[in-house]
DRENKEDO-524976 format. One record per residue: z, x, y of N, C-alpha, C in turn; residue in one letter. Coordinates in steps of 0.1 Angstrom, whole numbers, padded with zeros to 4 digits, always signed. Layout:
N
ZXYZXYZXYA/...
//
This chain:
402
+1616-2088-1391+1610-2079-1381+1601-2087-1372X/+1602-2086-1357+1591-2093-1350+1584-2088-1350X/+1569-2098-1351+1557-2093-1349+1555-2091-1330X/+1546-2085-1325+1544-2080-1316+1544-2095-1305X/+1529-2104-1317+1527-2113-1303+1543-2124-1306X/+1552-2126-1315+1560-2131-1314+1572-2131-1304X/+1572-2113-1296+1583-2112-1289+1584-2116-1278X/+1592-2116-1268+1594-2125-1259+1587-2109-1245X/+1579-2113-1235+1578-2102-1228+1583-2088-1225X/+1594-2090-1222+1600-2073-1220+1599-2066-1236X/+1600-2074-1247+1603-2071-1256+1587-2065-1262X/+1580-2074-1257+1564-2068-1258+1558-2050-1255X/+1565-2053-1237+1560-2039-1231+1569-2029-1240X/+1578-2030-1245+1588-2018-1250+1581-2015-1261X/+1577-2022-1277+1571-2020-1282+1558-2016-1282X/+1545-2021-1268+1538-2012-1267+1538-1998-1265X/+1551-1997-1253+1557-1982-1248+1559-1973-1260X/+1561-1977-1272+1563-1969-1283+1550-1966-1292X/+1542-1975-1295+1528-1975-1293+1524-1965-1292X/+1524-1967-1276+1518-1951-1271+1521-1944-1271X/+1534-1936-1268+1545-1928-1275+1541-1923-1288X/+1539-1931-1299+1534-1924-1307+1520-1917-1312X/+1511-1926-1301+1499-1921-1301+1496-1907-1292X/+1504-1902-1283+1502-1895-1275+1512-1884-1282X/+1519-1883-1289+1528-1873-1295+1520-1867-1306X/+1514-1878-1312+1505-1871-1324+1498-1867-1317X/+1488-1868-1307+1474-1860-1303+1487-1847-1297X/+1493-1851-1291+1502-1833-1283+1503-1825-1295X/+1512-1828-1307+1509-1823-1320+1497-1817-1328X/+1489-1824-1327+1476-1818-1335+1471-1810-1328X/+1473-1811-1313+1466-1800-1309+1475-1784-1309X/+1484-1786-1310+1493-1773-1317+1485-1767-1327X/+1482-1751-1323+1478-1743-1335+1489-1744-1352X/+1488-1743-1362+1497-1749-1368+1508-1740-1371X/+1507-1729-1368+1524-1721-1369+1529-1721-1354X/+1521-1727-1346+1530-1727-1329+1542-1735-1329X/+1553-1723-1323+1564-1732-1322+1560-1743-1313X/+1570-1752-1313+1568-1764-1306+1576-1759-1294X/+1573-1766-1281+1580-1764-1267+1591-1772-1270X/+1597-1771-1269+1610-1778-1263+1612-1791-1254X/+1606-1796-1246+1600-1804-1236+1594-1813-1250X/+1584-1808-1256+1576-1818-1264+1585-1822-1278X/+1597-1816-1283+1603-1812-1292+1613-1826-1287X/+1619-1826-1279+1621-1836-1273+1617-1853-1275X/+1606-1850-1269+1599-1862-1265+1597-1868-1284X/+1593-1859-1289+1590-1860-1307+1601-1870-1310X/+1611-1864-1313+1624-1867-1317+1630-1879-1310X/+1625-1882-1296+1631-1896-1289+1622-1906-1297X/+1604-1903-1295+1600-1910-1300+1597-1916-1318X/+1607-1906-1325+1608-1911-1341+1616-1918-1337X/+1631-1915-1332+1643-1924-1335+1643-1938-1329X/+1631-1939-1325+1627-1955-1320+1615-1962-1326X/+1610-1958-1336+1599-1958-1343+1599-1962-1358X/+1609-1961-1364+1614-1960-1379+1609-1976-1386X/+1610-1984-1372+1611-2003-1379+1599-2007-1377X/+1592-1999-1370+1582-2005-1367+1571-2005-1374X/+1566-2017-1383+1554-2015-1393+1536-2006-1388X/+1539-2018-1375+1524-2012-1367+1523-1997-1363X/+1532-1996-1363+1530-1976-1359+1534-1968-1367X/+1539-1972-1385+1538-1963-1394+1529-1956-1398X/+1520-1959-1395+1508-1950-1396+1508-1935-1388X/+1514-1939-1377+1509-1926-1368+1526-1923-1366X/+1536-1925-1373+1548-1919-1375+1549-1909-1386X/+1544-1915-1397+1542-1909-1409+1534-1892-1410X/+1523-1896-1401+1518-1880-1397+1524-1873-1385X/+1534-1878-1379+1543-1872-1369+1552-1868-1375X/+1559-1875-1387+1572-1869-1399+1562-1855-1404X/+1554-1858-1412+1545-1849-1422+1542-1834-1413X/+1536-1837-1403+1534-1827-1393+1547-1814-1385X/+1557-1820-1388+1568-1818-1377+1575-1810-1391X/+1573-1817-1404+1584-1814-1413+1587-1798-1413X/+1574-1792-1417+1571-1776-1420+1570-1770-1409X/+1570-1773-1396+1573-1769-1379+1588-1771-1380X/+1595-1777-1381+1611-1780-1383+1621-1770-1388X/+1614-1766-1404+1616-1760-1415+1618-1744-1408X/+1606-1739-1406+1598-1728-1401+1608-1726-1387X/+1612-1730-1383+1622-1730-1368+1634-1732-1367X/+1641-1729-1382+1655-1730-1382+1661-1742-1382X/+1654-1753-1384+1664-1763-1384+1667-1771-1392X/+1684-1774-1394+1689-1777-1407+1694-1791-1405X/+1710-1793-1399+1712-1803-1403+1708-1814-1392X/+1704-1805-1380+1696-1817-1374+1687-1825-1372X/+1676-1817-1380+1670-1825-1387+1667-1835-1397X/+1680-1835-1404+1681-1840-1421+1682-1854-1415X/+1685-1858-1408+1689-1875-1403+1674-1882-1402X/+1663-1876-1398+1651-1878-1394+1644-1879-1408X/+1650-1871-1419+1639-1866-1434+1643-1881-1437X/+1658-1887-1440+1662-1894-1444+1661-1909-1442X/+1656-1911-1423+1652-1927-1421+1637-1925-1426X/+1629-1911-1429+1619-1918-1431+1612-1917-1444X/+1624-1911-1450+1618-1916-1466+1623-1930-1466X/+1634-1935-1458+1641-1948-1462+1625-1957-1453X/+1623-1952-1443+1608-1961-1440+1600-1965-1449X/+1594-1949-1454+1587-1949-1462+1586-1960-1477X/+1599-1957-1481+1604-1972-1489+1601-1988-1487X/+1607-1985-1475+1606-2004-1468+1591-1998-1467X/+1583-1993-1464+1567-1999-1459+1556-1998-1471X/+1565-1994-1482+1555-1991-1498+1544-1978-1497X/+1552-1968-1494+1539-1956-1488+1552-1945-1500X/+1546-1950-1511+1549-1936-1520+1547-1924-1518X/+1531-1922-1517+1528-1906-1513+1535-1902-1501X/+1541-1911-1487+1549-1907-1483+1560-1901-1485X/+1567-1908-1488+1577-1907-1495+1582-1896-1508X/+1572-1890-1513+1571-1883-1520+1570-1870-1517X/+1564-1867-1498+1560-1858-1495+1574-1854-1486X/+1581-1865-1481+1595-1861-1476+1603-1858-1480X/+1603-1865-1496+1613-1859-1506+1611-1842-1510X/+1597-1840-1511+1595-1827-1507+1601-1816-1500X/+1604-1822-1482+1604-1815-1474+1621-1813-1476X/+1627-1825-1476+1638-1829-1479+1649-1817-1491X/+1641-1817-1504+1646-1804-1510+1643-1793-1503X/+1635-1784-1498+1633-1777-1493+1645-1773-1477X/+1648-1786-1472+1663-1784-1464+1673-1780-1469X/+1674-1791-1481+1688-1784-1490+1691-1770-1497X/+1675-1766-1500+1673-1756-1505+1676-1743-1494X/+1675-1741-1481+1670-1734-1469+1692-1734-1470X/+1694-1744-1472+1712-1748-1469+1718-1742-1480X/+1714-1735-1494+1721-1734-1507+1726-1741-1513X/+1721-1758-1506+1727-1765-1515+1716-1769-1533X/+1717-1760-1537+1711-1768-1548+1706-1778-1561X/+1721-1781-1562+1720-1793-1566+1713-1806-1560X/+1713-1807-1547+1704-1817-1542+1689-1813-1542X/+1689-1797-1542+1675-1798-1540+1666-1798-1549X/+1672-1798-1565+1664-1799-1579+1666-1817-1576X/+1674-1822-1571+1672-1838-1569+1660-1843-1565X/+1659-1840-1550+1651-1838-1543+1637-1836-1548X/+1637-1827-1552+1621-1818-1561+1618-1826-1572X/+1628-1830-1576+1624-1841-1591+1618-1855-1582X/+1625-1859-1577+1621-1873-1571+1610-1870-1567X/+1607-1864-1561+1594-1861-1554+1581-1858-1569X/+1585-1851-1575+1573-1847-1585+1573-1862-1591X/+1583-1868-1599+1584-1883-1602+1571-1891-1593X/+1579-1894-1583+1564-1898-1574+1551-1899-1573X/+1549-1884-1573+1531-1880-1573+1529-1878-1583X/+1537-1881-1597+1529-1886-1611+1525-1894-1613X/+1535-1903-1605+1530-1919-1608+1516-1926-1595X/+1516-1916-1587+1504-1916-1580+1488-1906-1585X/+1498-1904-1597+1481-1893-1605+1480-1882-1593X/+1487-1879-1585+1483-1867-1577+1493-1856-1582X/+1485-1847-1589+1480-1837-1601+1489-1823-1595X/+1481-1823-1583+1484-1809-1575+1499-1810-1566X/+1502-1821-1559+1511-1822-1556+1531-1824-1567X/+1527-1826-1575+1535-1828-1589+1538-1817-1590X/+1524-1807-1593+1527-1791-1600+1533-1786-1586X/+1534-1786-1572+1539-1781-1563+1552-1784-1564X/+1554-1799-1561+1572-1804-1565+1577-1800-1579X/+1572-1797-1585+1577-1790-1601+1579-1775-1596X/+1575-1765-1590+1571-1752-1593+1582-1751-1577X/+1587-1762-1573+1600-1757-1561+1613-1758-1570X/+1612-1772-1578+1623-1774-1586+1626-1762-1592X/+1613-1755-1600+1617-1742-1608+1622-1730-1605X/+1619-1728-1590+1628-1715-1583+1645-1720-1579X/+1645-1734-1579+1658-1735-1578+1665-1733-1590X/+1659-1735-1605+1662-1733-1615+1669-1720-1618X/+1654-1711-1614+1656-1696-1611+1670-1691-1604X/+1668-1697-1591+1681-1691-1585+1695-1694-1586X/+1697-1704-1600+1708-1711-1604+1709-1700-1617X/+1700-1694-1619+1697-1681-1633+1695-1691-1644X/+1694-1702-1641+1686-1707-1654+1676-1707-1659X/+1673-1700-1661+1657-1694-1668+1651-1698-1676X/+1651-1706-1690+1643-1715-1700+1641-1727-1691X/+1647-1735-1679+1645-1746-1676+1632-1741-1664X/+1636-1732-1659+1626-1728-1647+1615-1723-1653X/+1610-1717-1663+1599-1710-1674+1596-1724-1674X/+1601-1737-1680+1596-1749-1685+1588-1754-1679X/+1592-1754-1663+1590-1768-1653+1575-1758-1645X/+1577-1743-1648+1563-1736-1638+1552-1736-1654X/+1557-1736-1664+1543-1740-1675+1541-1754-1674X/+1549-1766-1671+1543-1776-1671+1533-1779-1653X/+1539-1770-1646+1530-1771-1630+1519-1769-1633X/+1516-1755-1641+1504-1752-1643+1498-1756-1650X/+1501-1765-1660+1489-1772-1669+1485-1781-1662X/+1486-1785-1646+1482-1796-1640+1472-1790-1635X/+1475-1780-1631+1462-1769-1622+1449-1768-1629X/+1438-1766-1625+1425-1761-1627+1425-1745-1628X/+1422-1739-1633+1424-1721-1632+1422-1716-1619X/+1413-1723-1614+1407-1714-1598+1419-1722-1589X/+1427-1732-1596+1430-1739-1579+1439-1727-1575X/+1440-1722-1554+1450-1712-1557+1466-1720-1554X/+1466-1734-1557+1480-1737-1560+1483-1728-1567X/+1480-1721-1578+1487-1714-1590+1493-1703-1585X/+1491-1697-1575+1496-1683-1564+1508-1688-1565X/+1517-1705-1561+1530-1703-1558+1539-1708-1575X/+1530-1713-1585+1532-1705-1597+1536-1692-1602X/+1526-1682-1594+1530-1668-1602+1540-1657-1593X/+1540-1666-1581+1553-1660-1572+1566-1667-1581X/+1562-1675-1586+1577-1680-1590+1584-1675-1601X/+1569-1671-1611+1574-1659-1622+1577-1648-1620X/+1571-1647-1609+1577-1634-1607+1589-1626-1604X/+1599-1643-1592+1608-1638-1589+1616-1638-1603X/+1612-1646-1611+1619-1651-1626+1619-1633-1632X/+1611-1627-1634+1609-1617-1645+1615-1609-1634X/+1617-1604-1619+1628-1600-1616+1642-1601-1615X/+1642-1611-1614+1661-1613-1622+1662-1608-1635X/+1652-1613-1644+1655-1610-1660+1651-1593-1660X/+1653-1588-1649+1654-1568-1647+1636-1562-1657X/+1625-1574-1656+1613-1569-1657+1605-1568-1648X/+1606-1557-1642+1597-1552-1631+1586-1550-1635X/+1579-1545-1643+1566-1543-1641+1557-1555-1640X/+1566-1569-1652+1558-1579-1655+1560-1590-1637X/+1574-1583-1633+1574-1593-1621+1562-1585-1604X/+1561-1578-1608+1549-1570-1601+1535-1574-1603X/+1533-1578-1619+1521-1586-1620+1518-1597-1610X/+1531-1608-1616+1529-1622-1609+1527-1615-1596X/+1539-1611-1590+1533-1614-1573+1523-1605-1568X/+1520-1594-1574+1504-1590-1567+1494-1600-1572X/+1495-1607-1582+1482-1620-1586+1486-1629-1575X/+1498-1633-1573+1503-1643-1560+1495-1638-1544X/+1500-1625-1543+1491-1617-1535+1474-1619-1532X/+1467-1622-1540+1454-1617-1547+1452-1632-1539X/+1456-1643-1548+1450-1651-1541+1453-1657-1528X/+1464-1653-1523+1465-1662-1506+1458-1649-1499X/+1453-1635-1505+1443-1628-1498+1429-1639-1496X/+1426-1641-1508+1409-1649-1512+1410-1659-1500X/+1426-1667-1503+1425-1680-1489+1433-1677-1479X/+1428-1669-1473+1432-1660-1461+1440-1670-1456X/+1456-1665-1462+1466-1670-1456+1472-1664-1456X/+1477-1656-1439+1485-1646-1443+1503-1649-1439X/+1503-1660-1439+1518-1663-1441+1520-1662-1456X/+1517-1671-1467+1519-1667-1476+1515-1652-1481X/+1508-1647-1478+1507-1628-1481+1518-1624-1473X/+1526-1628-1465+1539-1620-1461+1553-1620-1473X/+1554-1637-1473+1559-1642-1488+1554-1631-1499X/+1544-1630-1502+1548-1626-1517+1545-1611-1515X/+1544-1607-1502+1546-1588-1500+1561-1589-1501X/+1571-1593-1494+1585-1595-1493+1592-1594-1504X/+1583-1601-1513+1589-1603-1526+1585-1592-1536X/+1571-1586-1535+1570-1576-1544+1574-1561-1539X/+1581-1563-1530+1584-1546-1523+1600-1548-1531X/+1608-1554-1533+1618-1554-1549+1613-1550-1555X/+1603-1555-1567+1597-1550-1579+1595-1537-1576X/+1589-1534-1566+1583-1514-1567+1594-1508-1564X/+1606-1511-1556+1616-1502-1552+1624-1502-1567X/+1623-1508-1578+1632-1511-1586+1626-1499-1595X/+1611-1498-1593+1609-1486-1600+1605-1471-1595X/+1615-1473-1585+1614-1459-1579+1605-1461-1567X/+1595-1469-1564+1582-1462-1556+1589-1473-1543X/+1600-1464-1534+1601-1468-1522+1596-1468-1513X/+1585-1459-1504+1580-1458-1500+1565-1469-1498X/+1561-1472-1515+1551-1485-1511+1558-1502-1504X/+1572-1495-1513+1582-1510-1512+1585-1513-1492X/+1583-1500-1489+1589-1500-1471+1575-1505-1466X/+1564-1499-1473+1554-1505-1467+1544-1523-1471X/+1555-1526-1478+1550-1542-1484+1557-1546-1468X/+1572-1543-1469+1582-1548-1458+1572-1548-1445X/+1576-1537-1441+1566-1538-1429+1551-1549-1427X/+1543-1548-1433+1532-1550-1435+1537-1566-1432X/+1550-1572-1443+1551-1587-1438+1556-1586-1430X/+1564-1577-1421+1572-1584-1406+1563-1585-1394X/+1555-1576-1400+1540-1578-1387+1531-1592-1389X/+1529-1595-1406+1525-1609-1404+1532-1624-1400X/+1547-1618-1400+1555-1629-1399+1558-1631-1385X/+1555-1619-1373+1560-1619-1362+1540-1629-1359X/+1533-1631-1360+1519-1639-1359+1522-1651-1364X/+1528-1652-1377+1535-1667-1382+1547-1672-1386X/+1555-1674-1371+1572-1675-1373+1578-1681-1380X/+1588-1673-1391+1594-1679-1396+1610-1675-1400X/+1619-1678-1390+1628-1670-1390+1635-1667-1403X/+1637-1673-1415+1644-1672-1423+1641-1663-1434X/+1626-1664-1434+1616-1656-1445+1617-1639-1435X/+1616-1639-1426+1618-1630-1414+1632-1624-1415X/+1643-1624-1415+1656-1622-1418+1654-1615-1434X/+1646-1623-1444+1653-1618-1459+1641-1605-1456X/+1634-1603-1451+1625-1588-1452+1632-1584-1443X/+1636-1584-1434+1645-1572-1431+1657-1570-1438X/+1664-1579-1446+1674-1572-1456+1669-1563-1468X/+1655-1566-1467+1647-1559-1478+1647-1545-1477X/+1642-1544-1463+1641-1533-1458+1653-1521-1456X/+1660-1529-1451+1678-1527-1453+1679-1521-1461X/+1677-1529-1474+1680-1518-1488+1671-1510-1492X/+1654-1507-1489+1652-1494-1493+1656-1484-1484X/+1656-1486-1469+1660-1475-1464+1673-1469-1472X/+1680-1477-1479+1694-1473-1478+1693-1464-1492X/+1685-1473-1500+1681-1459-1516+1672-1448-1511X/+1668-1450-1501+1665-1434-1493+1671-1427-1488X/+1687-1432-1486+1693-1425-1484+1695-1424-1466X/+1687-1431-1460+1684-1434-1444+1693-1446-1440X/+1706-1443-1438+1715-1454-1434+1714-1460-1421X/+1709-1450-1405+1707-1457-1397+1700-1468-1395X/+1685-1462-1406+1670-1471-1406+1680-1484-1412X/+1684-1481-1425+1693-1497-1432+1700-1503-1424X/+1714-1497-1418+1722-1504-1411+1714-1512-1400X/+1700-1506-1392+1698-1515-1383+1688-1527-1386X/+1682-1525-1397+1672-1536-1404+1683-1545-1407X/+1697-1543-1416+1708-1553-1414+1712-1562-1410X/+1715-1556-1395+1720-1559-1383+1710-1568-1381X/+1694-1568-1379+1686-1576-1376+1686-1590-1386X/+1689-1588-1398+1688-1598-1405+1699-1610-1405X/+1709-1599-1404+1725-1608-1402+1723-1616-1385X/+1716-1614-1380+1718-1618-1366+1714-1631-1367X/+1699-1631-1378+1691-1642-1378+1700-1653-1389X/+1706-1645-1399+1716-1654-1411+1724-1664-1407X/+1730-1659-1395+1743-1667-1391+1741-1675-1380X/+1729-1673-1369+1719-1691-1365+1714-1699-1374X/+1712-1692-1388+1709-1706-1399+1720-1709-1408X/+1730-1700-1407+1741-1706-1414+1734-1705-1429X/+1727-1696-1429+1725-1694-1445+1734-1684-1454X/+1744-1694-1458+1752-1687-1470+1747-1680-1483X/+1737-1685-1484+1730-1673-1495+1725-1662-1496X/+1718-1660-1483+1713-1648-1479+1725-1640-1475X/+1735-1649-1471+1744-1640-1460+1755-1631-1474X/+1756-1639-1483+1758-1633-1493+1754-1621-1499X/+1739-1623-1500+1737-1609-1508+1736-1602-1492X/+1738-1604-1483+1738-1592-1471+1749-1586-1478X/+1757-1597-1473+1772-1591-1474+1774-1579-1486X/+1771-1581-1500+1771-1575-1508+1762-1561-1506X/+1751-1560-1500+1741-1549-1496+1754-1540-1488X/+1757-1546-1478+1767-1541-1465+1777-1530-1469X/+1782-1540-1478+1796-1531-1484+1795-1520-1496X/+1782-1524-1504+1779-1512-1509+1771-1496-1502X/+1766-1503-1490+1764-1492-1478+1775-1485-1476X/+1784-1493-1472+1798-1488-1466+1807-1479-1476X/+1804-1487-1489+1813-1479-1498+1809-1462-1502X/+1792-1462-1502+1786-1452-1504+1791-1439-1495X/+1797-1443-1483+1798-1437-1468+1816-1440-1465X/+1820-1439-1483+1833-1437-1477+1844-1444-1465X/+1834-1455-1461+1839-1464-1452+1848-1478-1453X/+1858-1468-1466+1864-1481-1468+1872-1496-1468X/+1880-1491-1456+1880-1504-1450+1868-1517-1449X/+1858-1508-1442+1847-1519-1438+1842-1526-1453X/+1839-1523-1463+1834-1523-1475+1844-1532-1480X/+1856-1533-1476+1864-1544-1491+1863-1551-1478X/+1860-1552-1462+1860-1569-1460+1847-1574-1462X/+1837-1565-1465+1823-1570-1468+1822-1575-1483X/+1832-1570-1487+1834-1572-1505+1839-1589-1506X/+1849-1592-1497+1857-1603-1499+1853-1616-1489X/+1841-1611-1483+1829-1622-1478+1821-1625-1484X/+1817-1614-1492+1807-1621-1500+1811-1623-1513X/+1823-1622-1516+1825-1630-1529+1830-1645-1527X/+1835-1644-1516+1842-1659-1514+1825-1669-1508X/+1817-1660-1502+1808-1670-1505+1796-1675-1518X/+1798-1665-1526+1794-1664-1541+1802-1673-1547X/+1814-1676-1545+1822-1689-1549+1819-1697-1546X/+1811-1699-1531+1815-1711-1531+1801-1716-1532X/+1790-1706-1536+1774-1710-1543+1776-1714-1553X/+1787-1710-1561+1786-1712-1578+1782-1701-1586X/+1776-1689-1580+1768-1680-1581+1781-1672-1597X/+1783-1674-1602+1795-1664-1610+1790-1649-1607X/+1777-1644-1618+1780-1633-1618+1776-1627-1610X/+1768-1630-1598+1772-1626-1583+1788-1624-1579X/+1795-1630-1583+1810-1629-1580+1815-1618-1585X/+1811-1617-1596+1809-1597-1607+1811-1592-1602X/+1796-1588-1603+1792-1579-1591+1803-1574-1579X/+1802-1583-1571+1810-1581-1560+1826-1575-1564X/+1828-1583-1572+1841-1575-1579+1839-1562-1582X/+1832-1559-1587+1826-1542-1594+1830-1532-1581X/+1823-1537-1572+1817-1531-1560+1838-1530-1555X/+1839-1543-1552+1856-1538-1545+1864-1534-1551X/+1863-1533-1567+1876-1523-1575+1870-1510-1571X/+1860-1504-1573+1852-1490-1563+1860-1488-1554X/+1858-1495-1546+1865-1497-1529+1877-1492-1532X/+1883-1503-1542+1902-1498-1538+1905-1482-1547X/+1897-1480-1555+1897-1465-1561+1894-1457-1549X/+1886-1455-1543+1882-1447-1532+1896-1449-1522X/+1900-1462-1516+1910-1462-1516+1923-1456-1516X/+1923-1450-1532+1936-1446-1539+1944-1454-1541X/+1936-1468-1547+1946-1479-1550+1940-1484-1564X/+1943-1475-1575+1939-1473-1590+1940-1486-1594X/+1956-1493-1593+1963-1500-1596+1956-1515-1597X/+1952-1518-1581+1945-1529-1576+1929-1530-1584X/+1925-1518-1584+1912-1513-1592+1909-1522-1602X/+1918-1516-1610+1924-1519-1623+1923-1534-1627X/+1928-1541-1621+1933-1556-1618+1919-1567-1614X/+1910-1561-1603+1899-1565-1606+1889-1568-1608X/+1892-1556-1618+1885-1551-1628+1885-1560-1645X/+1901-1559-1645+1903-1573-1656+1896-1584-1656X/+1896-1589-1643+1898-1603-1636+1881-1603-1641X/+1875-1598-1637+1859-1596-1638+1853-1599-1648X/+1861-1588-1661+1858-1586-1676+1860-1605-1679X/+1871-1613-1678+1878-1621-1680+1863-1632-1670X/+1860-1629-1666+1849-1641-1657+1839-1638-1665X/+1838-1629-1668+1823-1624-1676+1824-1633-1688X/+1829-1635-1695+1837-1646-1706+1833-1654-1705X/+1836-1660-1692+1829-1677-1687+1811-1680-1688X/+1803-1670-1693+1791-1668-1691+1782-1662-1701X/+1785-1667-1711+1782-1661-1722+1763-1656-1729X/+1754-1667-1720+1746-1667-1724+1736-1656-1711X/+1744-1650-1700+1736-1645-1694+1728-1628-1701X/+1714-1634-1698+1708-1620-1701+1708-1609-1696X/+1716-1603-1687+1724-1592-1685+1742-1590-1686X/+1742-1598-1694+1756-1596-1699+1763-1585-1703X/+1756-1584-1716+1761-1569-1724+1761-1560-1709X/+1749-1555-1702+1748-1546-1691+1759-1545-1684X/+1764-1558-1677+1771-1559-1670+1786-1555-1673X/+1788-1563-1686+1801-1555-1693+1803-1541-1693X/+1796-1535-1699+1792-1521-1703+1796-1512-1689X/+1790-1517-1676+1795-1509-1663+1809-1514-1659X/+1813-1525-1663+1827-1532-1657+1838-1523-1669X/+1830-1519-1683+1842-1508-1686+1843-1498-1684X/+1831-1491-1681+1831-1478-1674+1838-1473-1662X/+1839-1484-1654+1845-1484-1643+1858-1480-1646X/+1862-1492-1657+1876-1495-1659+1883-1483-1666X/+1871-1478-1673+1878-1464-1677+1877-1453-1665X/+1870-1453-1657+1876-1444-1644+1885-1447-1637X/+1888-1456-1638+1900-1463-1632+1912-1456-1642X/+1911-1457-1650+1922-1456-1665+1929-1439-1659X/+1916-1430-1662+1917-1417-1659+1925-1410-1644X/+1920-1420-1636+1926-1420-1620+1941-1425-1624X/+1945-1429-1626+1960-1441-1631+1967-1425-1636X/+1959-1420-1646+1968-1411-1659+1970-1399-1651X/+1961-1396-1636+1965-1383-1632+1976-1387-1619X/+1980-1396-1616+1991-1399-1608+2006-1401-1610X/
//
């Protein structure tokens, strides 16, 4: 690598020109309030001046807080894979220049892409490397953060003893007061929501709640309102659930975030719809799906899909319902999600009964029972079976009167 006074003249002024480039990008930067989108014009200029910046030792310094800075502005703004090229030269920087905490904080950001993509397997990668890191740098708080992302991807994989493991070991790193522990008890929460315990998953996220109130942060209070208007709709109390929703699309339209912005309005989507208010749902939907498919988020678009068609089916709309049935199971396949794939089966043997297609019903309906097999240790299993025979016996009854 040449040193500066080694290069030959032109070669000089170019690397000054980057210099300042980077000096002048970071001051444009910092003065950005910190949820302001970035202009476009300056968004620009960012991105020319990383991709000329990466080799350069003398100005890692002020790249490094241009990566760090840009990452969760990136994140927050929809962008996926074009920014992955940028995560990746500069953890590879960060490497070549021996800047671990760097490096540890990209690998950070880095799961968090994959994560935003449904890819999950890279992003428990990702989250491990990273927590790895900031152990071996004794930083305490950042460990339990990269531990307590790994664990919702746990979560959202339904692995539940590994995700319980990795948010009790986050938190033994914590101090009691620190409010890192908020994105600990959002994490349990969403955990004791899947495992169908609402009341206990209502604890965590109003305690999650409690404290990003104390540190008046009200992006996170949109997060974990989003999240606990599930828990109360699960027990009936829709009306507080519509007003969690709301309450975060008002904070989220102050701190943009399109993707967290999309899943509350699918939120919303579905209480209106156990209210029985299909236009309110259909168009909270519509709003979410619009924003799903600029991020190409197959996971979300998933459980839309599944929300959709059970709207549709409710409304006798059947056609529309088995192609919403057979979008979101083919993207459930292709998450790995199984008994999301159930589910969705459940939902389109309905369909083809409504239908008048017993027959097809019937079939799968098998197919389902026969997947359910593959999955033996899930904690709603028995449940799930138990409605896939019920079905199957209305299905049986419809067959015997034709």
């Amino acid at each position: 690598m040449a040193r500066v006074e080694d290069a030959p003249a032109y070669a000089r002024r170019f690397i000054g020109g980057i210099e300042r480039s980077v000096h002048v990008v970071a001051l444009r930067l910092d003065a950005l309030e910190n949820n302001a989108t970035i202009p476009a014009a300056l968004l620009n200029q960012v991105l020319h001046t990383i991709s000329f910046a990466y080799d350069m030792k003398n100005v890692w310094p002020g790249l490094r807080n241009i990566l760090l800075n840009m990452a969760h502005r990136m994140e927050k703004a929809g962008h996926r894979d074009d920014w992955h090229p940028y995560l990746d030269h500069g953890i590879a920087a960060s490497v070549r220049f021996q800047d671990p905490k760097t490096e540890a904080a990209l690998r950070y950001h880095l799961g968090m892409l994959h994560e935003v993509c449904s890819r999950f397997l890279e992003a428990a990668v990702a989250y491990k490397q990273s927590a790895e890191i900031f152990a071996q740098q004794a930083d305490q708080r950042n460990t339990a953060r990269s531990l307590t992302r790994c664990a919702y991807i746990h979560r959202l994989r339904r692995d539940f003893p590994n995700a319980e493991a990795l948010v009790a070991q986050a938190l033994s790193l914590l101090e009691r007061d620190d409010p890192e522990r908020a994105d600990r008890e959002f994490t349990l929460g969403t955990i004791a929501y899947d495992k169908r315990q609402w009341g206990e998953a209502e604890t965590h996220l109003r305690a999650a709640v409690s404290i990003w109130e104390k540190t008046q942060d009200p992006y996170r209070i949109a997060l974990s309102l989003r999240n606990l208007g599930p828990a109360l709709h699960m027990q009936g109390r829709l009306d507080e659930a519509i007003q969690c929703y709301e309450t975060a699309l008002l904070l989220l339209e102050e701190n943009p975030d399109p993707l967290h912005k999309s899943g509350t309005y699918m939120n919303l989507g579905i209480a209106y719809s156990l209210k029985g208010e299909t236009e309110s749902a259909l168009a909270a939907y519509g709003q979410a799906e619009r924003i799903f498919r600029l991020l190409h988020d197959d996971l979300r678009l998933a459980r839309l899909y599944t929300n959709l068609a059970i709207e549709h089916q409710t409304h006798e709309h059947w056609q529309v319902a088995e192609s919403y049935c057979l979008q979101a199971s083919h993207l459930w396949q292709k998450l790995g999600n199984t008994r999301s794939v159930i589910n969705v089966m459940d939902v389109l043997a309905l369909t083809y009964l409504g239908m008048n297609r017993p027959q097809r019903a019937s079939e799968v309906l098998h197919d389902a029972l026969a997947l359910l097999d593959t999955i033996p240790d899930d904690p709603d299993g028995d449940t799930l079976r138990q409605t896939l025979l019920e079905d199957l016996e209305d299905v049986r009854l419809r067959m015997s009167f034709q």
